[in-house]
N, C-alpha and C positions, 0 to 999 in steps of 0.2 A: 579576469580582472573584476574585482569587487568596489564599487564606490560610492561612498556614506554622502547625502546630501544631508547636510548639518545644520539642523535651527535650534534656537531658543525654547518658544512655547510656538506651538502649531496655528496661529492665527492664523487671520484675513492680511494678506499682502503682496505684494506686485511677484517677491524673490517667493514665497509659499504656492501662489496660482501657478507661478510659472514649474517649479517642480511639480504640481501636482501632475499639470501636462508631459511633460516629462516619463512620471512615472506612471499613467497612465498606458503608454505605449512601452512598460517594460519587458515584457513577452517579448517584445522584438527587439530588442536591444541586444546589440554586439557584449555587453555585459550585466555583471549580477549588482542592483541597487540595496542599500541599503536607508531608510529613514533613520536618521541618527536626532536625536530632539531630549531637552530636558523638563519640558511640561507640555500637559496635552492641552489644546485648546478647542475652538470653534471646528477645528479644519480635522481634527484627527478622524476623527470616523472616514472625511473624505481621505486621508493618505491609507489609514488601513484597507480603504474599497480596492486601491488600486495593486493590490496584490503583493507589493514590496514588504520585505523584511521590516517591522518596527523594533526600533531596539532604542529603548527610553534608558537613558544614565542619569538620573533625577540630582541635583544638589539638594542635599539631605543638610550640611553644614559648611566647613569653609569647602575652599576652592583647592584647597591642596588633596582634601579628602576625597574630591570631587575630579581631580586630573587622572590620581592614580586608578578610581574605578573606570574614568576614560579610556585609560590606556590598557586596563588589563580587557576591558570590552574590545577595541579594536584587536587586539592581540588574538584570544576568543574566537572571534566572531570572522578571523583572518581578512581585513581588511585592508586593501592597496592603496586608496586610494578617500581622503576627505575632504570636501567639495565647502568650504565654508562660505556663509552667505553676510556676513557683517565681520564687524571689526574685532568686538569681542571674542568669536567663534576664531578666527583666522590668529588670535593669538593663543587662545587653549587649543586649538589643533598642530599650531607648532610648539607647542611645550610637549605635545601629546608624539611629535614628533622625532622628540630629541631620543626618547625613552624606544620606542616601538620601528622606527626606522618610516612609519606609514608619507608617504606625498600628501602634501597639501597644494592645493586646489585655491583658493580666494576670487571670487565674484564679488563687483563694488556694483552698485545698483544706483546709487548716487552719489553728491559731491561731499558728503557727511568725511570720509576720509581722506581727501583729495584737502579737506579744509582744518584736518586733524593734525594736533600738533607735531612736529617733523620727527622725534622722537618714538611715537608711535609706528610712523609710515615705515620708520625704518625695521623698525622689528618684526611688523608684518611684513614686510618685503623680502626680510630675510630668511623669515620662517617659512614661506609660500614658494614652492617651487613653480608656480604660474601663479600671473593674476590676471582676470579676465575681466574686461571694461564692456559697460554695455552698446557705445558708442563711442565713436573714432573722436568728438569733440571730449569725452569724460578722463579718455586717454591722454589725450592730446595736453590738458589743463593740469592732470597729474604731475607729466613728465615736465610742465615749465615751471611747478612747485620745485622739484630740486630732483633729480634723475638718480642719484645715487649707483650711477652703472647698473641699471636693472631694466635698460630698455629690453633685452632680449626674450626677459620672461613676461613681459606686458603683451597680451591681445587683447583683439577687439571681436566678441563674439555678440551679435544682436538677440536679442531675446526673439524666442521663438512664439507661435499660439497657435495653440489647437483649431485649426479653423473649423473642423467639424463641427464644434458650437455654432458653427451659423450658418445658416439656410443661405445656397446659392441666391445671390441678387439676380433678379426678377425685373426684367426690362418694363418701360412706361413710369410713368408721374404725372399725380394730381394736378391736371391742368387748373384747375379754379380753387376755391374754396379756403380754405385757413391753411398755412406752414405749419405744420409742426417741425420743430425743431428742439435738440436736447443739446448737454453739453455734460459729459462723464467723469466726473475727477470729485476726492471729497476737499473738505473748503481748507486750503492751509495756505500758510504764507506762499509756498511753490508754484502758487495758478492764481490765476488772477479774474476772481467771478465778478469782481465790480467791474471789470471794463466791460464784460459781455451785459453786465447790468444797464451800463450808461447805453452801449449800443440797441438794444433791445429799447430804451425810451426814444430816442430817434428814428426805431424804428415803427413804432407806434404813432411820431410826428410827422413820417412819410407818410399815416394812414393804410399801412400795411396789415393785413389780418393774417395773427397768428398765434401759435402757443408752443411758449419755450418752456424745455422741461429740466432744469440741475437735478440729475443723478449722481447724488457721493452723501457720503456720512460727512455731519460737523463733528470733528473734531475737538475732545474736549478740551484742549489747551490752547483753541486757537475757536472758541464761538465768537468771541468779537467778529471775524470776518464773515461767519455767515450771517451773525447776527445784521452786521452793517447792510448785508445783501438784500435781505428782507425788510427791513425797514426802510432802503433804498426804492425796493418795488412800491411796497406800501403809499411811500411817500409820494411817489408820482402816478400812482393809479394805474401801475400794472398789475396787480393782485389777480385779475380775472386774466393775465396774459401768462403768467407766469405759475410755474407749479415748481415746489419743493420736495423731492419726491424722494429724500434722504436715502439711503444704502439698498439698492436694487439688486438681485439673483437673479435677473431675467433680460441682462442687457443686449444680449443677442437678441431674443426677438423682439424690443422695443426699437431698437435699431431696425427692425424691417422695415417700422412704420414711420418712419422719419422722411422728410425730407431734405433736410438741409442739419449738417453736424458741426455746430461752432464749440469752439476751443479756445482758451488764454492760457499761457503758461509762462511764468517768471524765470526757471531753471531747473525745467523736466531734463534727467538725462537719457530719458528715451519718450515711451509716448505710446504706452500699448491702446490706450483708450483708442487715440487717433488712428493708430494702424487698422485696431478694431472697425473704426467707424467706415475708414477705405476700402477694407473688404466687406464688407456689408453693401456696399456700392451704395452711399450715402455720398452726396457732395461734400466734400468734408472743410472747412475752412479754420486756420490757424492761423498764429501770429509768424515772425519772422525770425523768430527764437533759430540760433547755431545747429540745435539738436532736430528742429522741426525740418529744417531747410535741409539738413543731414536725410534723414529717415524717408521724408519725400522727394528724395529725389530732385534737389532745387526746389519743390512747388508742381513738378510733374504729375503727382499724382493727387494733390491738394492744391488750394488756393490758398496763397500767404499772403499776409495784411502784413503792416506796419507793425510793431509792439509797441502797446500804451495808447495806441491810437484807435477810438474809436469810428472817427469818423474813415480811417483808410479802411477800416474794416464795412462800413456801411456802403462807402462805394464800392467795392469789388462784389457785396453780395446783392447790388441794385441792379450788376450786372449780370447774376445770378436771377434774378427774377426776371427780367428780359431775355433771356434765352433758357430755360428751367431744360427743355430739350437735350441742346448741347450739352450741360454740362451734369446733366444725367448721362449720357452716350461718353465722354470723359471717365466717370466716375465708375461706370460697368470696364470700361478695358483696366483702370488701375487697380480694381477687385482681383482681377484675373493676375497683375502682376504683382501685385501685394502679396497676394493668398500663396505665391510662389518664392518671396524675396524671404518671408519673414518664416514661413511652415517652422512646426515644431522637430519635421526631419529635417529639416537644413539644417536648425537647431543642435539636434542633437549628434548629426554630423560633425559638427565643428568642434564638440565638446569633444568627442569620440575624439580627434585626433588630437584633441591638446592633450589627453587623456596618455594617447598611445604615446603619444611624445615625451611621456615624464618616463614611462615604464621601459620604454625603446630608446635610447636616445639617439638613435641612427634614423628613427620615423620624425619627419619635418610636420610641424603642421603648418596650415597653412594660414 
Protein backbone atom coordinates (compact mmCIF):
# COMPACT_ATOMS: atom_id res chain seq x y z
CA UNK A 1 0.00 0.00 0.00
CA UNK A 2 1.47 3.23 -1.10
CA UNK A 3 -0.27 6.70 0.20
CA UNK A 4 0.46 10.32 -1.15
CA UNK A 5 -0.19 13.02 1.60
CA UNK A 6 -1.25 15.83 -0.68
CA UNK A 7 -0.54 19.64 -0.34
CA UNK A 8 -0.40 22.74 -2.10
CA UNK A 9 2.82 24.67 -1.25
CA UNK A 10 4.71 22.99 1.89
CA UNK A 11 4.25 25.75 4.49
CA UNK A 12 3.79 26.25 8.25
CA UNK A 13 0.37 24.54 9.22
CA UNK A 14 -1.66 22.60 11.65
CA UNK A 15 -2.59 19.73 8.45
CA UNK A 16 1.61 20.25 7.26
CA UNK A 17 3.00 19.70 11.24
CA UNK A 18 0.85 17.08 11.49
CA UNK A 19 2.17 14.97 8.33
CA UNK A 20 5.43 15.86 9.12
CA UNK A 21 4.90 13.80 12.47
CA UNK A 22 3.51 11.26 10.56
CA UNK A 23 6.15 10.94 8.16
CA UNK A 24 8.72 11.18 10.51
CA UNK A 25 7.85 7.67 11.95
CA UNK A 26 7.69 6.21 8.28
CA UNK A 27 10.22 3.49 8.74
CA UNK A 28 7.68 2.10 10.76
CA UNK A 29 4.85 2.24 9.12
CA UNK A 30 2.68 -0.67 7.94
CA UNK A 31 3.06 1.36 4.53
CA UNK A 32 5.09 3.16 1.80
CA UNK A 33 4.47 7.27 2.05
CA UNK A 34 4.45 9.37 -0.58
CA UNK A 35 4.78 13.62 -0.29
CA UNK A 36 2.73 14.68 -3.11
CA UNK A 37 2.85 18.87 -3.23
CA UNK A 38 2.93 21.45 -5.98
CA UNK A 39 5.27 24.15 -4.51
CA UNK A 40 7.97 24.04 -2.02
CA UNK A 41 7.98 26.12 0.82
CA UNK A 42 9.24 26.93 4.35
CA UNK A 43 8.74 23.22 5.40
CA UNK A 44 10.27 21.32 2.47
CA UNK A 45 13.76 20.78 3.55
CA UNK A 46 11.67 19.44 6.89
CA UNK A 47 9.51 16.77 4.78
CA UNK A 48 12.58 15.94 2.56
CA UNK A 49 14.59 15.22 6.33
CA UNK A 50 12.02 12.63 6.93
CA UNK A 51 12.92 10.27 4.54
CA UNK A 52 9.53 9.98 2.43
CA UNK A 53 9.32 9.87 -1.33
CA UNK A 54 9.02 13.85 -2.79
CA UNK A 55 7.31 13.84 -5.84
CA UNK A 56 6.46 17.73 -6.87
CA UNK A 57 3.78 17.99 -9.88
CA UNK A 58 4.28 21.96 -10.20
CA UNK A 59 1.32 23.93 -12.13
CA UNK A 60 3.23 25.16 -14.86
CA UNK A 61 -0.23 26.49 -16.64
CA UNK A 62 -4.03 25.68 -16.53
CA UNK A 63 -5.36 23.07 -14.43
CA UNK A 64 -6.19 20.63 -17.15
CA UNK A 65 -2.32 20.55 -18.10
CA UNK A 66 -1.78 20.17 -14.67
CA UNK A 67 -4.47 16.96 -13.79
CA UNK A 68 -3.17 15.11 -16.65
CA UNK A 69 0.66 15.15 -15.32
CA UNK A 70 -1.22 14.41 -11.95
CA UNK A 71 -2.41 11.46 -13.03
CA UNK A 72 0.13 10.14 -15.25
CA UNK A 73 2.52 10.74 -11.79
CA UNK A 74 0.19 8.72 -9.70
CA UNK A 75 0.03 6.05 -12.29
CA UNK A 76 4.09 6.18 -12.33
CA UNK A 77 4.84 6.35 -9.24
CA UNK A 78 2.01 3.38 -8.58
CA UNK A 79 0.10 4.96 -6.11
CA UNK A 80 -3.18 3.38 -4.09
CA UNK A 81 -3.87 5.65 -2.20
CA UNK A 82 -4.20 10.08 -1.90
CA UNK A 83 -4.67 11.51 1.36
CA UNK A 84 -5.93 15.11 0.51
CA UNK A 85 -5.76 17.84 3.08
CA UNK A 86 -8.19 20.96 1.78
CA UNK A 87 -10.92 21.33 -0.47
CA UNK A 88 -9.16 22.13 -3.63
CA UNK A 89 -6.80 19.07 -3.22
CA UNK A 90 -9.88 16.61 -2.47
CA UNK A 91 -11.45 17.66 -5.81
CA UNK A 92 -8.24 17.45 -8.19
CA UNK A 93 -7.64 14.13 -6.54
CA UNK A 94 -10.98 12.89 -7.46
CA UNK A 95 -10.78 14.06 -11.20
CA UNK A 96 -7.35 12.39 -10.72
CA UNK A 97 -9.47 9.54 -9.73
CA UNK A 98 -11.94 9.13 -12.34
CA UNK A 99 -8.80 8.51 -15.02
CA UNK A 100 -6.30 6.34 -12.69
CA UNK A 101 -8.86 4.34 -10.59
CA UNK A 102 -6.31 5.75 -7.36
CA UNK A 103 -8.76 6.21 -3.48
CA UNK A 104 -9.13 9.10 -2.19
CA UNK A 105 -8.75 9.95 1.22
CA UNK A 106 -10.15 13.92 2.38
CA UNK A 107 -9.20 15.26 5.89
CA UNK A 108 -11.22 18.58 6.85
CA UNK A 109 -9.15 20.23 9.56
CA UNK A 110 -11.74 23.01 9.86
CA UNK A 111 -15.32 24.49 9.33
CA UNK A 112 -14.08 26.20 5.91
CA UNK A 113 -15.94 23.24 4.06
CA UNK A 114 -18.67 22.23 6.48
CA UNK A 115 -19.59 26.19 5.63
CA UNK A 116 -18.76 25.75 1.66
CA UNK A 117 -21.32 26.01 -0.72
CA UNK A 118 -23.62 22.55 -0.97
CA UNK A 119 -22.69 22.16 -4.43
CA UNK A 120 -19.20 21.79 -3.57
CA UNK A 121 -19.58 19.32 -0.47
CA UNK A 122 -21.35 17.35 -2.83
CA UNK A 123 -18.71 16.65 -5.20
CA UNK A 124 -16.11 16.24 -2.77
CA UNK A 125 -18.12 13.72 -1.02
CA UNK A 126 -18.60 12.00 -4.08
CA UNK A 127 -15.08 11.88 -5.11
CA UNK A 128 -13.61 10.76 -1.58
CA UNK A 129 -14.12 7.32 -0.76
CA UNK A 130 -13.47 8.41 3.20
CA UNK A 131 -13.62 11.62 4.70
CA UNK A 132 -12.06 12.04 7.98
CA UNK A 133 -13.22 14.79 10.58
CA UNK A 134 -10.98 15.91 13.22
CA UNK A 135 -13.40 15.86 15.94
CA UNK A 136 -16.71 14.20 16.59
CA UNK A 137 -18.38 17.99 16.92
CA UNK A 138 -16.76 19.02 13.11
CA UNK A 139 -18.59 15.78 12.04
CA UNK A 140 -21.29 16.13 13.88
CA UNK A 141 -22.08 19.96 12.13
CA UNK A 142 -21.31 18.51 8.67
CA UNK A 143 -23.72 15.99 8.70
CA UNK A 144 -26.70 18.53 10.15
CA UNK A 145 -25.57 20.81 6.80
CA UNK A 146 -27.34 18.19 4.56
CA UNK A 147 -26.14 14.28 4.92
CA UNK A 148 -26.44 13.41 1.43
CA UNK A 149 -26.30 9.60 2.33
CA UNK A 150 -22.70 9.78 3.01
CA UNK A 151 -22.82 9.00 6.78
CA UNK A 152 -20.94 5.68 6.27
CA UNK A 153 -17.78 7.25 4.74
CA UNK A 154 -17.51 10.09 7.45
CA UNK A 155 -15.00 9.30 10.50
CA UNK A 156 -13.77 10.91 13.32
CA UNK A 157 -10.03 10.43 13.51
CA UNK A 158 -8.17 13.07 16.20
CA UNK A 159 -5.05 14.53 15.21
CA UNK A 160 -2.22 12.80 16.49
CA UNK A 161 1.52 14.70 18.15
CA UNK A 162 4.67 13.60 18.25
CA UNK A 163 5.02 13.91 21.99
CA UNK A 164 8.74 13.19 21.82
CA UNK A 165 9.05 16.98 21.22
CA UNK A 166 8.61 17.52 24.87
CA UNK A 167 10.46 16.74 27.90
CA UNK A 168 8.54 14.60 30.36
CA UNK A 169 6.86 16.99 32.91
CA UNK A 170 8.72 17.33 36.07
CA UNK A 171 6.92 17.24 39.30
CA UNK A 172 6.99 20.66 41.74
CA UNK A 173 5.97 24.64 41.10
CA UNK A 174 7.16 27.91 41.71
CA UNK A 175 5.74 28.36 45.03
CA UNK A 176 6.33 32.39 45.19
CA UNK A 177 7.48 34.83 42.83
CA UNK A 178 5.96 36.07 39.31
CA UNK A 179 3.47 33.43 36.83
CA UNK A 180 4.37 33.07 33.98
CA UNK A 181 2.00 32.29 31.70
CA UNK A 182 1.66 31.93 27.73
CA UNK A 183 -1.10 31.47 25.41
CA UNK A 184 -0.29 29.61 21.74
CA UNK A 185 -2.38 30.38 18.82
CA UNK A 186 -1.48 33.19 15.80
CA UNK A 187 -4.09 36.12 16.08
CA UNK A 188 -7.17 35.56 13.63
CA UNK A 189 -10.78 35.92 13.78
CA UNK A 190 -10.90 31.86 15.25
CA UNK A 191 -9.29 32.83 19.00
CA UNK A 192 -10.05 35.15 20.84
CA UNK A 193 -6.80 37.15 22.42
CA UNK A 194 -8.72 40.13 23.61
CA UNK A 195 -10.71 38.33 26.26
CA UNK A 196 -7.34 36.95 27.64
CA UNK A 197 -6.24 40.62 27.13
CA UNK A 198 -9.31 42.09 29.41
CA UNK A 199 -8.50 38.98 31.83
CA UNK A 200 -4.93 39.62 32.27
CA UNK A 201 -5.98 43.61 33.29
CA UNK A 202 -8.11 42.32 36.14
CA UNK A 203 -5.63 40.40 36.72
CA UNK A 204 -3.27 42.88 37.44
CA UNK A 205 -6.34 44.72 39.47
CA UNK A 206 -6.14 41.68 41.88
CA UNK A 207 -2.45 42.66 42.20
CA UNK A 208 -1.21 39.63 41.05
CA UNK A 209 2.46 39.36 39.71
CA UNK A 210 3.06 37.99 36.40
CA UNK A 211 4.05 37.69 32.72
CA UNK A 212 2.05 36.54 30.06
CA UNK A 213 3.60 35.59 26.89
CA UNK A 214 1.07 35.43 22.99
CA UNK A 215 3.02 32.88 20.98
CA UNK A 216 1.57 33.02 17.32
CA UNK A 217 2.31 35.13 14.09
CA UNK A 218 -0.21 38.11 13.16
CA UNK A 219 -1.62 37.36 10.41
CA UNK A 220 -1.61 39.59 7.44
CA UNK A 221 -5.14 39.83 6.63
CA UNK A 222 -6.40 40.05 10.03
CA UNK A 223 -3.47 42.86 12.10
CA UNK A 224 -6.32 44.74 13.16
CA UNK A 225 -6.78 42.12 15.84
CA UNK A 226 -3.43 41.96 17.00
CA UNK A 227 -3.05 45.33 16.44
CA UNK A 228 -6.25 45.82 18.85
CA UNK A 229 -4.34 43.60 21.35
CA UNK A 230 -1.47 45.62 21.73
CA UNK A 231 -2.69 48.72 21.92
CA UNK A 232 -5.26 47.29 24.46
CA UNK A 233 -2.06 46.31 26.82
CA UNK A 234 -0.45 49.56 25.97
CA UNK A 235 -3.50 51.26 27.02
CA UNK A 236 -3.82 50.07 30.37
CA UNK A 237 -0.26 49.66 31.48
CA UNK A 238 0.43 46.19 30.80
CA UNK A 239 3.28 46.47 28.50
CA UNK A 240 5.77 45.42 31.26
CA UNK A 241 3.16 42.36 32.02
CA UNK A 242 2.77 41.34 28.83
CA UNK A 243 5.15 40.11 25.79
CA UNK A 244 4.44 39.59 22.12
CA UNK A 245 6.64 37.06 21.26
CA UNK A 246 5.17 36.49 17.51
CA UNK A 247 5.95 32.91 15.54
CA UNK A 248 8.10 30.63 18.16
CA UNK A 249 10.14 26.94 17.01
CA UNK A 250 10.62 26.38 20.37
CA UNK A 251 7.20 25.80 22.04
CA UNK A 252 7.96 22.73 23.70
CA UNK A 253 10.55 23.93 25.75
CA UNK A 254 8.91 27.37 26.75
CA UNK A 255 6.18 25.25 27.73
CA UNK A 256 8.48 23.72 30.46
CA UNK A 257 8.72 26.90 31.99
CA UNK A 258 5.30 28.01 32.41
CA UNK A 259 3.06 27.86 34.89
CA UNK A 260 -0.21 28.25 34.07
CA UNK A 261 -1.48 27.79 30.06
CA UNK A 262 -4.52 30.08 29.19
CA UNK A 263 -6.40 29.73 26.01
CA UNK A 264 -9.60 31.59 24.02
CA UNK A 265 -11.06 30.09 21.17
CA UNK A 266 -14.16 31.21 18.86
CA UNK A 267 -14.44 27.89 16.70
CA UNK A 268 -11.20 25.71 17.00
CA UNK A 269 -12.02 22.39 15.46
CA UNK A 270 -9.52 20.80 17.60
CA UNK A 271 -6.97 22.32 19.74
CA UNK A 272 -3.32 20.97 19.25
CA UNK A 273 -1.78 24.01 21.16
CA UNK A 274 -4.01 22.94 24.10
CA UNK A 275 -3.33 19.35 23.99
CA UNK A 276 0.31 20.48 23.62
CA UNK A 277 0.09 22.52 26.71
CA UNK A 278 -1.63 19.15 28.83
CA UNK A 279 0.97 17.19 28.08
CA UNK A 280 3.62 19.27 29.02
CA UNK A 281 1.83 19.23 32.42
CA UNK A 282 1.02 22.88 32.33
CA UNK A 283 -2.37 23.64 34.15
CA UNK A 284 -3.88 24.39 31.20
CA UNK A 285 -7.26 26.59 31.18
CA UNK A 286 -9.78 27.08 28.20
CA UNK A 287 -13.09 28.43 27.44
CA UNK A 288 -16.16 26.11 27.22
CA UNK A 289 -16.01 25.94 23.46
CA UNK A 290 -18.02 22.13 22.01
CA UNK A 291 -14.42 21.20 20.62
CA UNK A 292 -12.50 22.10 24.03
CA UNK A 293 -15.10 20.31 26.28
CA UNK A 294 -14.77 17.42 23.41
CA UNK A 295 -10.86 17.01 23.53
CA UNK A 296 -10.67 17.38 27.37
CA UNK A 297 -12.50 15.19 28.36
CA UNK A 298 -15.56 17.48 29.83
CA UNK A 299 -12.84 19.62 31.63
CA UNK A 300 -11.13 16.43 33.15
CA UNK A 301 -7.92 17.09 32.12
CA UNK A 302 -8.26 21.25 31.82
CA UNK A 303 -10.16 23.79 33.54
CA UNK A 304 -13.03 25.31 31.49
CA UNK A 305 -14.39 28.88 31.92
CA UNK A 306 -17.23 30.35 30.61
CA UNK A 307 -16.78 31.67 26.64
CA UNK A 308 -16.54 35.63 26.35
CA UNK A 309 -16.38 35.67 29.94
CA UNK A 310 -13.67 37.18 31.44
CA UNK A 311 -14.42 37.48 34.64
CA UNK A 312 -15.48 33.28 34.80
CA UNK A 313 -12.21 32.86 33.66
CA UNK A 314 -10.50 35.04 36.54
CA UNK A 315 -12.41 33.11 39.24
CA UNK A 316 -11.54 29.65 38.43
CA UNK A 317 -7.73 30.68 37.95
CA UNK A 318 -8.01 32.57 41.53
CA UNK A 319 -8.67 29.26 42.35
CA UNK A 320 -5.74 28.19 40.66
CA UNK A 321 -3.57 30.33 42.63
CA UNK A 322 -4.94 29.08 46.06
CA UNK A 323 -4.11 25.64 45.58
CA UNK A 324 -1.08 25.98 42.74
CA UNK A 325 -0.20 22.37 44.43
CA UNK A 326 -3.30 20.49 43.45
CA UNK A 327 -3.70 21.53 40.38
CA UNK A 328 -0.22 20.98 39.37
CA UNK A 329 -0.66 17.16 40.92
CA UNK A 330 -4.03 17.33 38.32
CA UNK A 331 -2.11 18.44 35.42
CA UNK A 332 0.97 15.77 35.88
CA UNK A 333 -1.67 12.58 35.69
CA UNK A 334 -3.55 14.34 32.52
CA UNK A 335 0.06 14.53 30.85
CA UNK A 336 0.24 10.79 31.36
CA UNK A 337 -3.27 10.40 29.86
CA UNK A 338 -3.02 13.03 27.16
CA UNK A 339 0.39 11.75 25.89
CA UNK A 340 -1.64 8.36 25.52
CA UNK A 341 -5.26 9.66 24.14
CA UNK A 342 -3.89 11.80 21.39
CA UNK A 343 0.14 9.67 20.44
CA UNK A 344 1.00 10.11 16.93
CA UNK A 345 0.63 5.87 17.00
CA UNK A 346 -2.92 6.00 17.83
CA UNK A 347 -2.79 8.26 15.15
CA UNK A 348 -1.51 6.68 12.66
CA UNK A 349 -3.46 3.59 13.71
CA UNK A 350 -6.52 4.85 12.86
CA UNK A 351 -5.40 6.07 9.64
CA UNK A 352 -4.00 2.52 8.89
CA UNK A 353 -7.39 1.17 9.19
CA UNK A 354 -9.46 3.67 7.42
CA UNK A 355 -6.69 2.96 4.93
CA UNK A 356 -7.14 -0.90 4.80
CA UNK A 357 -10.75 -0.39 4.73
CA UNK A 358 -10.87 1.34 1.30
CA UNK A 359 -8.38 -1.26 -0.20
CA UNK A 360 -10.15 -4.41 1.75
CA UNK A 361 -13.59 -3.77 2.04
CA UNK A 362 -14.34 -6.79 4.17
CA UNK A 363 -11.60 -4.82 6.95
CA UNK A 364 -14.19 -2.58 9.32
CA UNK A 365 -12.36 0.26 10.68
CA UNK A 366 -13.21 1.37 13.59
Amino acid sequence: MKVAFYFGALNRGGAETLALDILTKCRSLNFETVCLYRKDGVLSEDFSNTGTQMLRVARKRSWTVYLWHLCRAVRKNEINIIHAQTSLNAILAAICSWFTGVKVVTTFHGFSFVNSPSFLRKIILKGSDRIIFVSEHLRDTFLKKGDFGCSDKCHVVYNGINFEKFALPVPGYRENGCLKMCMVGSFGEGRNHMLVCRFLQLLKSEGVDFHFTFIGAARQKEMNLYNECVEYCNSHNLAGYVTFAGLCNNVPELLQDMDAFVYSTRHDSFGIAVIEAIAAGVPTFVNDWCVMNEITQGGRWATLYKSDDELSLLQVFKEFISDRKGFKTRALTSSKEVRDTYSIKRHIDSLTKVYSEILNPDTKAN
